[in-house]
C-alpha angles and dihedrals in degrees: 000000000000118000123188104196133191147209095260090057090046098056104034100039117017097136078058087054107046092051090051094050104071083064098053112093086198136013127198123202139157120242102262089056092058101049080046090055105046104018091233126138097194111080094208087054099045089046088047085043092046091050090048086055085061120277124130090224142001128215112190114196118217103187113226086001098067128234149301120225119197130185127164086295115354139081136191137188124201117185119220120268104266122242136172091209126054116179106176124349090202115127095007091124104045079047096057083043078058104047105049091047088049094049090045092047098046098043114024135056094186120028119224129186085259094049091056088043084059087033083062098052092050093053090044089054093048085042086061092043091052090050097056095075140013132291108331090332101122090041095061090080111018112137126203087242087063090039096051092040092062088045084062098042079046087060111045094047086047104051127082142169116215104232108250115242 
């Protein structure tokens, strides 16, 4: 079960909420709902805060600045896919949402820590995809060819070996 979640949820039904998160295997939530949710300022508390309230696993967007991944004892942080050109941020978070539950559901029968890290990186290269027009524009004809082709330019930009002394 993947929920994405929102302020207005947050604020106007949170017992709701809680009783629903013990039941999420992942949530998904943008940086401002889950300093709303926790209180806390700091993003590694809040996602540490949010897992300890139920769900399997959290996912907290960050906008431009990529995404944090928590399970029981694990974190991950994926950057954004870097662009020189951004048309219209509506609807890139509900895109990357998108994106890591389509992949999930497309590719894996039992998630795994591994399998939501690839997951990320999916949902950050649909996110880039969604911000390059307006509105769903550059979606309308997107192929998995295109898709794929920006993962693998993700991950080679992303990667890195510390030299070793």
């Amino acid at each position: 079960v993947v929920a994405d979640t929102m302020d207005l949820w947050i604020e106007t039904t949170r017992a709701d909420l809680d009783a629903l998160l013990p039941d999420v295997d992942l949530l998904i939530l943008n940086d401002s709902e889950a300093r709303e949710m926790t209180k806390e300022t700091s993003l590694i508390k809040a996602g540490r805060a949010i897992r300890k309230m139920g769900p399997r696993y959290v996912a907290i967007k960050k906008g431009e600045h990529g995404a944090l991944l928590f399970g029981e004892n694990e974190f991950f942080s994926c950057g954004a896919y870097p662009l020189e050109d951004i048309h219209d941020p509506t609807g890139a978070g509900d895109t990357f949402a998108g994106g890591m539950a389509g992949y999930l559901a497309g590719t894996v029968k039992k998630v795994t820590f591994t399998d939501l890290r690839k997951a990320m990186i999916y949902g950050s290269v649909l996110a880039s995809f969604c911000v390059e027009a307006f509105s769903l524009e550059r979606l309308r004809n997107l192929t998995m060819d295109q898709i794929n082709e920006r993962y693998e330019a993700f991950k080679l930009m992303s990667q890195f070996e510390v030299p070793q002394n």
